[in-house]
VOGUZA-768725 format. One record per atom (N, C-alpha, C, O, CB): atom name; y, x, z; residue number from 1; chain. Coordinates in steps of 0.2 Angstrom, whole numbers, always signed. Glycine has a CB too. Layout:
<pts>
atom/c2/c1/c3/n/chain
CA/Y/X/Z/NUM/A
...
</pts>
This chain:
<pts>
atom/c2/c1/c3/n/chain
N/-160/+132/+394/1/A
CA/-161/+137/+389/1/A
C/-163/+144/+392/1/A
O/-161/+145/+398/1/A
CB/-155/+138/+385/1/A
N/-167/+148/+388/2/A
CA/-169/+155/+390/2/A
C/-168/+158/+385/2/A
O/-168/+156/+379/2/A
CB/-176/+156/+393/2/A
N/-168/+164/+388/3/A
CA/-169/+169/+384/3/A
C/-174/+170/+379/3/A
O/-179/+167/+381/3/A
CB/-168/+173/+387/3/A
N/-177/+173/+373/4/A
CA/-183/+173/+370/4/A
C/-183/+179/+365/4/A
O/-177/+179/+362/4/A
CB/-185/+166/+366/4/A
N/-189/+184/+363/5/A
CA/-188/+188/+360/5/A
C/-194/+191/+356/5/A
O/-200/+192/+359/5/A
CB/-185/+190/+363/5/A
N/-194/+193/+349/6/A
CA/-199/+195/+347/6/A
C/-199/+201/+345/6/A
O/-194/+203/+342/6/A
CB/-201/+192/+342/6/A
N/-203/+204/+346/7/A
CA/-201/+213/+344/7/A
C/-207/+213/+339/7/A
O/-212/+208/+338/7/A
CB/-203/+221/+352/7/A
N/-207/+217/+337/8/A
CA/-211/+222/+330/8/A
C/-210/+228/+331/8/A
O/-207/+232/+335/8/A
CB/-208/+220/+322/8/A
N/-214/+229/+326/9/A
CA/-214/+238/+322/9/A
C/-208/+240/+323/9/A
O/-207/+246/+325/9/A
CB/-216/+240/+314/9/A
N/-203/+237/+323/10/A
CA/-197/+241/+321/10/A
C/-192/+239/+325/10/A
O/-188/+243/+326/10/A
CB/-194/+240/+314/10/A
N/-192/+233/+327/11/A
CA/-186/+229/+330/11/A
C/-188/+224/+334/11/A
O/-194/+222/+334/11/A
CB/-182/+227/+325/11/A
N/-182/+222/+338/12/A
CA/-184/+217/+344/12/A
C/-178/+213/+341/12/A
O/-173/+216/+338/12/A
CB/-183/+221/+353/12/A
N/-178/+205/+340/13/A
CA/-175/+200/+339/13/A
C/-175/+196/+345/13/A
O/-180/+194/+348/13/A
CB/-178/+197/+335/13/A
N/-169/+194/+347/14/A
CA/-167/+190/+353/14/A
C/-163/+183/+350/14/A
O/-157/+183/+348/14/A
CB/-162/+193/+357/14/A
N/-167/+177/+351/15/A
CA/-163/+171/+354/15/A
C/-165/+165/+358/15/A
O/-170/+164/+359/15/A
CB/-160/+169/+349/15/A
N/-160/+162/+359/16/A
CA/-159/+158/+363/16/A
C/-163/+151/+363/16/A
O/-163/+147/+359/16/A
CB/-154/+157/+363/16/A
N/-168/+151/+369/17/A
CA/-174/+146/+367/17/A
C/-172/+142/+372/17/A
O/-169/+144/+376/17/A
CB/-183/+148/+367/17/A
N/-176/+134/+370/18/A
CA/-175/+130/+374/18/A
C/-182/+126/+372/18/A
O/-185/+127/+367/18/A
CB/-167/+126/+373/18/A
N/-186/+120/+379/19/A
CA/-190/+118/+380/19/A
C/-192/+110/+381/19/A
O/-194/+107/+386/19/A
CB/-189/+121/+383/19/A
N/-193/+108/+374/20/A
CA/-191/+101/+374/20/A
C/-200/+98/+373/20/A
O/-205/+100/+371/20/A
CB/-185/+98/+368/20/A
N/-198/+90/+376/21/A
CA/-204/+88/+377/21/A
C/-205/+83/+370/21/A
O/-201/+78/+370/21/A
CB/-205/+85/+385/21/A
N/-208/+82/+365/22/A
CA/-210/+78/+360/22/A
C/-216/+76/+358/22/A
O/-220/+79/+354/22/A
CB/-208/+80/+355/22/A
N/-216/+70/+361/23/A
CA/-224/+66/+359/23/A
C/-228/+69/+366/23/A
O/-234/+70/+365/23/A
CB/-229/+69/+350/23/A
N/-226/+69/+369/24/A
CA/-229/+70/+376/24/A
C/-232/+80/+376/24/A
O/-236/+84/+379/24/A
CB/-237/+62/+377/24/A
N/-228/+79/+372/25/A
CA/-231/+90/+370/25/A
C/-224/+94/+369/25/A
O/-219/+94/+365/25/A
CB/-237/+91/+359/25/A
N/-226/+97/+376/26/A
CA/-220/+104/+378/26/A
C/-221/+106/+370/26/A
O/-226/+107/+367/26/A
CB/-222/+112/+385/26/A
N/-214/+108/+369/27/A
CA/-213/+111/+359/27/A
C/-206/+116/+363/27/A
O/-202/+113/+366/27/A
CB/-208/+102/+350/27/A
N/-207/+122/+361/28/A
CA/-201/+127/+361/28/A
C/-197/+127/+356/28/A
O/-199/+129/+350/28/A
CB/-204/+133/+362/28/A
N/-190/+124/+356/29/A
CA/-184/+124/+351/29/A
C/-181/+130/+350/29/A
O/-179/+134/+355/29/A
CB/-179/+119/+352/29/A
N/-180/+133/+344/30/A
CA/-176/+136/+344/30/A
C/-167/+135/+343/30/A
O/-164/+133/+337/30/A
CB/-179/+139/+341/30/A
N/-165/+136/+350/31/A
CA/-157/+134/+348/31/A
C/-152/+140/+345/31/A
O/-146/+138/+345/31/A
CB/-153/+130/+355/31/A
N/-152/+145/+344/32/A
CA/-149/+151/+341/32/A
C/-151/+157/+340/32/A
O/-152/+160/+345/32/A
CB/-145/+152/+343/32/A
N/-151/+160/+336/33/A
CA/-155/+165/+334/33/A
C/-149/+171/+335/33/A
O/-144/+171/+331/33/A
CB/-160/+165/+326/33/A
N/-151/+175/+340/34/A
CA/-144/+181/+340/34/A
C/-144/+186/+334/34/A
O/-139/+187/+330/34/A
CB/-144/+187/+346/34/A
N/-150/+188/+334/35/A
CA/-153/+194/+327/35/A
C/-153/+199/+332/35/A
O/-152/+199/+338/35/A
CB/-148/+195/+319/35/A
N/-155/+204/+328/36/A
CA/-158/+209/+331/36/A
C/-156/+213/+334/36/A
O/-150/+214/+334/36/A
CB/-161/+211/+328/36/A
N/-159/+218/+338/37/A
CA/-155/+222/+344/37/A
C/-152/+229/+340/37/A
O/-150/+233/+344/37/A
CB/-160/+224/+351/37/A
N/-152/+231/+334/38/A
CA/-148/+233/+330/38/A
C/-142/+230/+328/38/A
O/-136/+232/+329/38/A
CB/-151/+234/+326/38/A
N/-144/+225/+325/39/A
CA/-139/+219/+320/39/A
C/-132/+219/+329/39/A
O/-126/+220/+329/39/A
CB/-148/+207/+319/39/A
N/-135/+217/+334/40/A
CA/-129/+214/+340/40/A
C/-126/+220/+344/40/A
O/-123/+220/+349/40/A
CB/-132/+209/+347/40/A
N/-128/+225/+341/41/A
CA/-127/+232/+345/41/A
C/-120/+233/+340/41/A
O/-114/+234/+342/41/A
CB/-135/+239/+346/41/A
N/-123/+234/+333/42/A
CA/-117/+235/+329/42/A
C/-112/+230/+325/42/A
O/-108/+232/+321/42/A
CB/-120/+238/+323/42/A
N/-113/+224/+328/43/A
CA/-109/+218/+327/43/A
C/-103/+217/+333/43/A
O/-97/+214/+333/43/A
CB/-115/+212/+326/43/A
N/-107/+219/+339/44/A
CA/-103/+216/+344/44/A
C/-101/+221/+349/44/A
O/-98/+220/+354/44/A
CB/-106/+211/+346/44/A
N/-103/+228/+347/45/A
CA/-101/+235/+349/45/A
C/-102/+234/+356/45/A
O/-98/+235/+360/45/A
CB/-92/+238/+348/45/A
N/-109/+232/+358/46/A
CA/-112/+235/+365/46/A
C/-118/+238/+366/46/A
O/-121/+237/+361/46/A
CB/-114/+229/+369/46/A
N/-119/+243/+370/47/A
CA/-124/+245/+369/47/A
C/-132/+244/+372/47/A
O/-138/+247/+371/47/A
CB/-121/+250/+371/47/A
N/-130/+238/+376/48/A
CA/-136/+234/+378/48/A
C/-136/+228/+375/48/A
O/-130/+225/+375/48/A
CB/-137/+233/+387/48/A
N/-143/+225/+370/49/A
CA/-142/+219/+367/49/A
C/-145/+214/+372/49/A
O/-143/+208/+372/49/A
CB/-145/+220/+359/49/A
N/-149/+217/+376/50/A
CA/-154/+212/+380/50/A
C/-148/+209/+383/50/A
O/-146/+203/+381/50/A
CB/-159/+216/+385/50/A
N/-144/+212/+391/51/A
CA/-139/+210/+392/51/A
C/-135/+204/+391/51/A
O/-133/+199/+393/51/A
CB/-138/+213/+391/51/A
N/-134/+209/+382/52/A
CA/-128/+204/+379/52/A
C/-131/+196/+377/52/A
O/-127/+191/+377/52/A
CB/-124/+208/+370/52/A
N/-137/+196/+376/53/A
CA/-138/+189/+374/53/A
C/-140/+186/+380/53/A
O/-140/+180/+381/53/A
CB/-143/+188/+367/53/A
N/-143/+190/+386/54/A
CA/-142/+184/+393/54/A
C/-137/+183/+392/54/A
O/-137/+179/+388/54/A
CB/-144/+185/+401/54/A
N/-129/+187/+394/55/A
CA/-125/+183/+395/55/A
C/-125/+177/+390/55/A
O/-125/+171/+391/55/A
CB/-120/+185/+395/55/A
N/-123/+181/+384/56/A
CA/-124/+173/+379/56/A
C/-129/+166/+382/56/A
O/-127/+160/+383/56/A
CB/-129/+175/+371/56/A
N/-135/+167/+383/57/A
CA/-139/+161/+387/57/A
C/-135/+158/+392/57/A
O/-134/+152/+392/57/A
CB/-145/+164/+391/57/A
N/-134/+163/+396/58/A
CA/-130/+159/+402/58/A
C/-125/+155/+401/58/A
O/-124/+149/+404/58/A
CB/-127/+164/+406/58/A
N/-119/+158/+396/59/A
CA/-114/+153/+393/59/A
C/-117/+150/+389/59/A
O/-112/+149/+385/59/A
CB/-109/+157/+388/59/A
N/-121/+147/+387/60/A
CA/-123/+141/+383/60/A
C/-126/+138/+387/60/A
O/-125/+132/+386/60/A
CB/-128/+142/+379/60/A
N/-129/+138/+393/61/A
CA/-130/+133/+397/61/A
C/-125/+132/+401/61/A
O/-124/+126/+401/61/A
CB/-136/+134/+401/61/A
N/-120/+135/+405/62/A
CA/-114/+131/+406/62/A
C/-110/+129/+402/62/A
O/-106/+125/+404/62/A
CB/-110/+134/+408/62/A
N/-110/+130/+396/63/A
CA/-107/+125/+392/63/A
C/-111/+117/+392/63/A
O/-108/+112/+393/63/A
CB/-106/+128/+385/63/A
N/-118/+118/+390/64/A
CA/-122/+112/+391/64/A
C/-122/+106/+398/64/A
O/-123/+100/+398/64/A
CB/-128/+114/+390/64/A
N/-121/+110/+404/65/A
CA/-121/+107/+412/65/A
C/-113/+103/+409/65/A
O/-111/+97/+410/65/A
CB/-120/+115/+421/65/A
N/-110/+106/+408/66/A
CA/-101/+104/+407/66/A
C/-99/+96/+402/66/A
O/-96/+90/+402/66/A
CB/-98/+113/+401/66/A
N/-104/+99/+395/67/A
CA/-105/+93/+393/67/A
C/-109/+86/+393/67/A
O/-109/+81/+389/67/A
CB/-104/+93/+390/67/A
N/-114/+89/+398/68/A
CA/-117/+82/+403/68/A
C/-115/+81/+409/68/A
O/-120/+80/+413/68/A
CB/-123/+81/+404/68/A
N/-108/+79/+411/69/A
CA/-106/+78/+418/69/A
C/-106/+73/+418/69/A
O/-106/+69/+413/69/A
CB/-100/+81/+420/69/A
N/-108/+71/+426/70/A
CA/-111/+64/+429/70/A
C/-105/+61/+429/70/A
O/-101/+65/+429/70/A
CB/-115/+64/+436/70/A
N/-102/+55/+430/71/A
CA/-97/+51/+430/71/A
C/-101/+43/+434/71/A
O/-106/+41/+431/71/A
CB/-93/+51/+422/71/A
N/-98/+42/+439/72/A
CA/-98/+36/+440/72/A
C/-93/+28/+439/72/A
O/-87/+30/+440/72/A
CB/-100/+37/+444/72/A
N/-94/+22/+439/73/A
CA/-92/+19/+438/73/A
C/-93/+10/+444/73/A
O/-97/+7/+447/73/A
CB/-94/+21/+433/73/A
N/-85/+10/+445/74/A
CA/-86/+5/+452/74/A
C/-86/-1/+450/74/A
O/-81/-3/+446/74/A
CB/-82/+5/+457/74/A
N/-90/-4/+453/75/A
CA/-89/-14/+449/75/A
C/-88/-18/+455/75/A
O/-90/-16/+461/75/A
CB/-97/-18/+443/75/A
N/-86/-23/+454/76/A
CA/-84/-27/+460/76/A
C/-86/-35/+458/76/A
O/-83/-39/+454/76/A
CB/-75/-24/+462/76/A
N/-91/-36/+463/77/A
CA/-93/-43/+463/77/A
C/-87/-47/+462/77/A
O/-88/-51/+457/77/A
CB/-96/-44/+469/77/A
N/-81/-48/+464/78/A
CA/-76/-54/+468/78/A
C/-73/-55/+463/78/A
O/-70/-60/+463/78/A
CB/-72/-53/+474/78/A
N/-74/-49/+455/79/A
CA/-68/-48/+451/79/A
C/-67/-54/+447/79/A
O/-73/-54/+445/79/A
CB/-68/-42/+446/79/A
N/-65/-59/+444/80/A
CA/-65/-63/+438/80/A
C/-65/-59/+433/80/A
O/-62/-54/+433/80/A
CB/-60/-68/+437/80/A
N/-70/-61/+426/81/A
CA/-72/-58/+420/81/A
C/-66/-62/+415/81/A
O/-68/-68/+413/81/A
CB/-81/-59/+419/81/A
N/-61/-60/+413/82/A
CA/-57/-64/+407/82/A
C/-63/-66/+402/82/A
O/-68/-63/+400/82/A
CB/-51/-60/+404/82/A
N/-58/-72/+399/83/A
CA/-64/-74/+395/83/A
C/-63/-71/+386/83/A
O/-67/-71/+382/83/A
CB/-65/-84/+396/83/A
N/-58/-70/+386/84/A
CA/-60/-67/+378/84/A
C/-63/-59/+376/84/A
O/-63/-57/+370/84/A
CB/-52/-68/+373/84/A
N/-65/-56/+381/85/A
CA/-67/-49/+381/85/A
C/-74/-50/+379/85/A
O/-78/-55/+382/85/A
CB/-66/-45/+389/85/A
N/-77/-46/+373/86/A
CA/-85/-44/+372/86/A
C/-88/-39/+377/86/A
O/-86/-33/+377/86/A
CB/-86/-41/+364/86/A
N/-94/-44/+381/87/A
CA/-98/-39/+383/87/A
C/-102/-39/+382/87/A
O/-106/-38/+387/87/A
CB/-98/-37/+386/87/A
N/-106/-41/+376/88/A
CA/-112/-43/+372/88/A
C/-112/-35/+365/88/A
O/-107/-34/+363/88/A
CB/-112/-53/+368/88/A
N/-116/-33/+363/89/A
CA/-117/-31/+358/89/A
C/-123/-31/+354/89/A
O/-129/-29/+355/89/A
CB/-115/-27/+357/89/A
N/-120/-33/+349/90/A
CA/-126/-32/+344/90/A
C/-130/-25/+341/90/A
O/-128/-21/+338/90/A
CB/-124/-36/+338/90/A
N/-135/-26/+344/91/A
CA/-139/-18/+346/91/A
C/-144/-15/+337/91/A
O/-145/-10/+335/91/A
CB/-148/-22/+354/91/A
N/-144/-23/+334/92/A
CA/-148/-19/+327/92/A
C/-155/-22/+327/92/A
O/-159/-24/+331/92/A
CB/-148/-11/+328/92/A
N/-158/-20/+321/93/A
CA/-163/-22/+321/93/A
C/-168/-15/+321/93/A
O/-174/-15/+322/93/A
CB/-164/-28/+315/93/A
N/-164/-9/+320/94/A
CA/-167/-4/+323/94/A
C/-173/+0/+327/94/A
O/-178/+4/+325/94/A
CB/-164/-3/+324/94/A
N/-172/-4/+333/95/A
CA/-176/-5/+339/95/A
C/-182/-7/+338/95/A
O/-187/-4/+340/95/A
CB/-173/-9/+344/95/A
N/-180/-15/+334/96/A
CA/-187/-17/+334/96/A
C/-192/-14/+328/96/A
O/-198/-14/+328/96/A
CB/-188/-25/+334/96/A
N/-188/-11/+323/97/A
CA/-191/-9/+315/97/A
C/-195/-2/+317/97/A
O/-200/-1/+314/97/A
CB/-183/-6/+309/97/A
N/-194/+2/+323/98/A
CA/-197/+8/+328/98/A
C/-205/+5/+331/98/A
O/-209/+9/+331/98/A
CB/-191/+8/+334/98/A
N/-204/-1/+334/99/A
CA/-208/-4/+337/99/A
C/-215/-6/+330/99/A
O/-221/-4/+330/99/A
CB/-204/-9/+340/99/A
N/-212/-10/+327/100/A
CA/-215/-13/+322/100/A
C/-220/-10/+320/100/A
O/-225/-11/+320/100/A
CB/-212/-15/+319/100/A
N/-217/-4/+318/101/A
CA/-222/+4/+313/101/A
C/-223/+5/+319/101/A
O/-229/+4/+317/101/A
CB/-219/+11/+307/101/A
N/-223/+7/+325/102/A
CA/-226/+11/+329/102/A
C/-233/+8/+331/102/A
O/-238/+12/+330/102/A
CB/-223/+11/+334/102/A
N/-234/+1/+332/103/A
CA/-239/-4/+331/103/A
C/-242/-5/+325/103/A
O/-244/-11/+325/103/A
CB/-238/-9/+333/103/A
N/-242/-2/+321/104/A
CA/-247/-4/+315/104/A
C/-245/-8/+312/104/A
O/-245/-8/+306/104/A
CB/-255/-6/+317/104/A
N/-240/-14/+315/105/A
CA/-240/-20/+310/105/A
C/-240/-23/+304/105/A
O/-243/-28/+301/105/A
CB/-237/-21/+311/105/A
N/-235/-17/+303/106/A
CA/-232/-18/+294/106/A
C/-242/-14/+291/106/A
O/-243/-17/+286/106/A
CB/-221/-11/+290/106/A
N/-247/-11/+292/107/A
CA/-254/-12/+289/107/A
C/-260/-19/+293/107/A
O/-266/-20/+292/107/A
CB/-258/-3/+290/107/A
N/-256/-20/+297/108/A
CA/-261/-28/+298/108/A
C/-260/-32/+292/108/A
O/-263/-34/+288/108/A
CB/-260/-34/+305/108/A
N/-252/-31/+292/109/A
CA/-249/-37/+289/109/A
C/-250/-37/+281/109/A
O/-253/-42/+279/109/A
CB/-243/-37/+290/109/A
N/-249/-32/+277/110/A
CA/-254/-30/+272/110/A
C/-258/-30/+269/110/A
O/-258/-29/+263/110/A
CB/-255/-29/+271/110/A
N/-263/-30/+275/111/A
CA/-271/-31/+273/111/A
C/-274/-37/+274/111/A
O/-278/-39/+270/111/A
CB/-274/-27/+277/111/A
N/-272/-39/+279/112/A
CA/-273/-50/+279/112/A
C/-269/-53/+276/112/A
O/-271/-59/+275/112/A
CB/-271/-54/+285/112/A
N/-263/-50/+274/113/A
CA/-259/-58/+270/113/A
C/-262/-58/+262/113/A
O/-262/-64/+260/113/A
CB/-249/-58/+269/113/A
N/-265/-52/+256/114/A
CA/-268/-56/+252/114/A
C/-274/-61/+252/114/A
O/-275/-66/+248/114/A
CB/-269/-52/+249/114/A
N/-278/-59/+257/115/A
CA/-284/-63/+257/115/A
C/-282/-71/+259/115/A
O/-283/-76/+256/115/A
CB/-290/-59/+263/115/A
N/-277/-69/+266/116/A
CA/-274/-77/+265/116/A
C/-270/-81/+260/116/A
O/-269/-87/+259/116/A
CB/-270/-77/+268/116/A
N/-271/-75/+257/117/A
CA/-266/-79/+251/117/A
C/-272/-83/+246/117/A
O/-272/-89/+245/117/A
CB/-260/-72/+246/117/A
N/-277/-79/+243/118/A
CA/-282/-81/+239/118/A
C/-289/-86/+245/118/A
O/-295/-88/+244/118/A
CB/-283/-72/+235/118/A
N/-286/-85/+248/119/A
CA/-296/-88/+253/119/A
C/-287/-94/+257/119/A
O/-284/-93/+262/119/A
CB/-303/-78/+263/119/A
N/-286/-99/+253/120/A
CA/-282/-104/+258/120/A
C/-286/-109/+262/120/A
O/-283/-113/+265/120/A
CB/-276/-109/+255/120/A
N/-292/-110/+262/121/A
CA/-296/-113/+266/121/A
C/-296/-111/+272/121/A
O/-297/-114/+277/121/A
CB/-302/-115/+265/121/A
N/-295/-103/+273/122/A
CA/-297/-98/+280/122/A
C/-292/-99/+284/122/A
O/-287/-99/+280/122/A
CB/-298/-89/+280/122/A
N/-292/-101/+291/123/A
CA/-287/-104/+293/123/A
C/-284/-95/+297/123/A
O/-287/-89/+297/123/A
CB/-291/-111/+299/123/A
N/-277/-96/+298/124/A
CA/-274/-93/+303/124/A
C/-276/-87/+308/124/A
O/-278/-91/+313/124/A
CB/-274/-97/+306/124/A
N/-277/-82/+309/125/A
CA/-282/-79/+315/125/A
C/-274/-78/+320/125/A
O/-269/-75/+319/125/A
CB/-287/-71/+313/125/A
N/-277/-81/+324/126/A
CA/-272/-80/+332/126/A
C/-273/-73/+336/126/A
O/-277/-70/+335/126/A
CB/-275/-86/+338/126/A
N/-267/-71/+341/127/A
CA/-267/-63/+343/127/A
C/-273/-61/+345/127/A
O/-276/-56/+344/127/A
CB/-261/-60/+349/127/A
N/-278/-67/+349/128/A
CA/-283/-66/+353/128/A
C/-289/-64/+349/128/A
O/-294/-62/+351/128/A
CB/-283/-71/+356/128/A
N/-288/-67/+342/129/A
CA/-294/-67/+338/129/A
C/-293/-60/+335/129/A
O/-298/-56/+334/129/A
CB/-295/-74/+333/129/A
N/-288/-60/+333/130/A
CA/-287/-52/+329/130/A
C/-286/-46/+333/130/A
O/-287/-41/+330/130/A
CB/-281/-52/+324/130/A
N/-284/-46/+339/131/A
CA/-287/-41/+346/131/A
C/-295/-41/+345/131/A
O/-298/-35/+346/131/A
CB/-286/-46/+355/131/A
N/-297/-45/+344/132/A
CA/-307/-46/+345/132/A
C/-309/-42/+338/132/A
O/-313/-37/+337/132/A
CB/-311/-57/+345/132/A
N/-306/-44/+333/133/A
CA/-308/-41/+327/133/A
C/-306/-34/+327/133/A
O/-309/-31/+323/133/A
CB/-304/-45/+321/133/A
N/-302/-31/+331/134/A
CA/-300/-25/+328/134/A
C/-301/-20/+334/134/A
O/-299/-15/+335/134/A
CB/-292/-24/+325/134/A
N/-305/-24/+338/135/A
CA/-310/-21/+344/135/A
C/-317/-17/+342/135/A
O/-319/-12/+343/135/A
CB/-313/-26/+349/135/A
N/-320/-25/+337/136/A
CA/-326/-25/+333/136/A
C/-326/-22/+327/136/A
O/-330/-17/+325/136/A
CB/-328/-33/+331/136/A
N/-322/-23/+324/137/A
CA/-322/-17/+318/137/A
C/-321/-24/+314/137/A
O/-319/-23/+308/137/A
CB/-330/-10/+316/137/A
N/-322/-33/+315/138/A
CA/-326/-36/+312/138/A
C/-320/-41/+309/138/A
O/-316/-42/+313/138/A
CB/-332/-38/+316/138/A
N/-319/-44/+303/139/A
CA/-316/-46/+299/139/A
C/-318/-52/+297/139/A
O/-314/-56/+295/139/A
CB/-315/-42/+295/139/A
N/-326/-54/+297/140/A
CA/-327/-59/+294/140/A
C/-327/-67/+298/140/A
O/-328/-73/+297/140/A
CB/-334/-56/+291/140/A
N/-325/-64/+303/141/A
CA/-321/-73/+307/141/A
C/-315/-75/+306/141/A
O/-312/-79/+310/141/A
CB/-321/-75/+314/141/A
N/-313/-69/+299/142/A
CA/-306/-72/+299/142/A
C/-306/-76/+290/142/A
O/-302/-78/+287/142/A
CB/-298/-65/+301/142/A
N/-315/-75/+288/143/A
CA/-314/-76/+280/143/A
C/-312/-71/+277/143/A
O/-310/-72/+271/143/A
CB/-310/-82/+277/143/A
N/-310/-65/+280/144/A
CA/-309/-59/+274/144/A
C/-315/-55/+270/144/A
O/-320/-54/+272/144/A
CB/-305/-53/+276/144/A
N/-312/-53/+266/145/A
CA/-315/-48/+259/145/A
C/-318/-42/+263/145/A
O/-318/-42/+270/145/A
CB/-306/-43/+252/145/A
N/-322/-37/+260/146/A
CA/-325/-32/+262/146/A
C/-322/-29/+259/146/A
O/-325/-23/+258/146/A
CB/-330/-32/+262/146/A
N/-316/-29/+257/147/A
CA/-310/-23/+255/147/A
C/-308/-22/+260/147/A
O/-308/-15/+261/147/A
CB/-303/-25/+251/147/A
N/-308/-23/+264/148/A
CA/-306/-22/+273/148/A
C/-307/-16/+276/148/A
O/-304/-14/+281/148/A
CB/-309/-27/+278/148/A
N/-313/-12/+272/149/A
CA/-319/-7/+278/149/A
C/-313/-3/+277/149/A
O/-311/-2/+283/149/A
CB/-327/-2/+276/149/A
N/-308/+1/+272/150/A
CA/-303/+6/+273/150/A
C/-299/+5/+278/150/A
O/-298/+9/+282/150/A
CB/-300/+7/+267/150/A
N/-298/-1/+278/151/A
CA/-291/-4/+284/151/A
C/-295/-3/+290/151/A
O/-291/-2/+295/151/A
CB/-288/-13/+282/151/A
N/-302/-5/+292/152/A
CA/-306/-3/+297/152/A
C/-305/+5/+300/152/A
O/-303/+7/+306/152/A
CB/-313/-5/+294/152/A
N/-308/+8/+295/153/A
CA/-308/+15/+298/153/A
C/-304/+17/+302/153/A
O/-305/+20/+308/153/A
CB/-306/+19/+293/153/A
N/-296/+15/+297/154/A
CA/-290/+18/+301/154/A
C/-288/+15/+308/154/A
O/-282/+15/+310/154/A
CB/-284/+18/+296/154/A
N/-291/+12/+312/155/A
CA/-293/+7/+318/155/A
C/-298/+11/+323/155/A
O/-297/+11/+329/155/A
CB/-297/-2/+316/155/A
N/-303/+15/+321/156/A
CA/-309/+14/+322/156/A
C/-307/+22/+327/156/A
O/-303/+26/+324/156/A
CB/-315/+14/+315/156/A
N/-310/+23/+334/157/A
CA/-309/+30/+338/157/A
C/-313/+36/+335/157/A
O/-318/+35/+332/157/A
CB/-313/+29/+346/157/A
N/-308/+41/+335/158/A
CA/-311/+49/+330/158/A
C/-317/+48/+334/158/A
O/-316/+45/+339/158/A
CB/-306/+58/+330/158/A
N/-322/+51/+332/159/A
CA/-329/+54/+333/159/A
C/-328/+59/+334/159/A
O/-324/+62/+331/159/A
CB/-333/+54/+330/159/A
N/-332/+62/+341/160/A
CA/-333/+67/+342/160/A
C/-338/+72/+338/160/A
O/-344/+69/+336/160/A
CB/-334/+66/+348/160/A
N/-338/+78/+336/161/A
CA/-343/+80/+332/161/A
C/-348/+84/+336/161/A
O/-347/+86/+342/161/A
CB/-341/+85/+326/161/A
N/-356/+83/+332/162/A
CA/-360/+83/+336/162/A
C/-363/+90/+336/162/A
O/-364/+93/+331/162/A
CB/-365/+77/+335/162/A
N/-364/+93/+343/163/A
CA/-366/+102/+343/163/A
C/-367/+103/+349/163/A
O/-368/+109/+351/163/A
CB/-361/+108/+341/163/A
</pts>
C-alpha cells in the first residue's frame, strides 16, 4: 500500500492506495480514503496531515505483513495414515462452472443443440471438427442453419480499422 493524494482548488485529499493486478492489467484500489487535509488536521488534532496518513500507510501495511505470516508444515514419510480420517474434499462444482463460461461453452452449446435437435439426420460434430468450424467461421459441415452468422461474429478476430 501507498500513500495517494488529490489536490484541487481548495483542498488536498489523502488516501491509502494499493496496486492490484486484474485481468492481466495493473488497476489502482482504493483501500481508505482519510479525507482531507482540513477534515484530518481538525479530526485528529495534528498539524501535518501528510505525515499523519503515511503513518497511517505504514500501520496498514504492518498490519497486512502480520496477517500473512508464513507458517510451515512437517510431514513425515514413515507415519501410518489412520484409516477413518477425511482427506479428500469435495471442492464443488464451482471451479468448473468458472471454466465452462470462461470457454464460451454454455454459447456453442446453445447455438448447436436446436439445429440438432430439428436437422436429426446431421450427425454429431466431434472437438476436432468444431475447432475447424470456428477457425473457418464455417458451420455448414455440421448441417446447420444460417442463423449461425450472429453466433459467428462473436468468434470472429476484432478488425483493425483501416487509416
Amino acid at each position: 500500500m501507498r500513500l495517494g493524494w488529490t489536490t484541487s482548488k481548495y483542498s488536498t485529499t489523502y488516501r491509502a492506495v494499493k496496486t492490484v493486478r486484474i485481468d492481466g492489467k495493473n488497476k489502482t484500489l482504493i483501500v481508505k480514503s482519510f479525507g482531507s487535509e482540513k477534515y484530518i488536521c481538525e479530526t485528529y488534532g495534528v498539524s501535518d496531515a501528510k505525515a499523519w496518513a503515511k503513518e497511517q500507510v505504514r500501520l496498514m501495511n504492518q498490519a497486512e505483513k502480520e496477517d500473512a505470516a508464513k507458517f510451515t508444515i512437517e510431514l513425515c514419510a514413515g507415519t501410518d495414515l489412520s484409516m477413518d480420517d477425511q482427506r479428500r474434499f469435495n471442492g464443488g462444482y464451482l471451479f468448473l462452472q468458472d471454466i465452462y463460461y470462461e470457454l464460451g461453452l454454455d454459447k456453442i452449446c446453445r447455438a448447436i443443440s436446436p439445429s440438432l435437435l430439428r436437422n436429426k439426420s446431421a450427425q454429431t460434430p466431434s472437438a476436432s471438427q468444431m475447432k475447424t468450424a470456428l477457425k473457418s467461421n464455417s458451420f455448414v459441415s455440421f448441417g446447420l442453419s444460417a442463423r449461425m452468422s450472429g453466433f459467428r461474429k462473436s468468434f470472429r478476430k476484432p478488425q483493425r480499422p483501416k487509416g
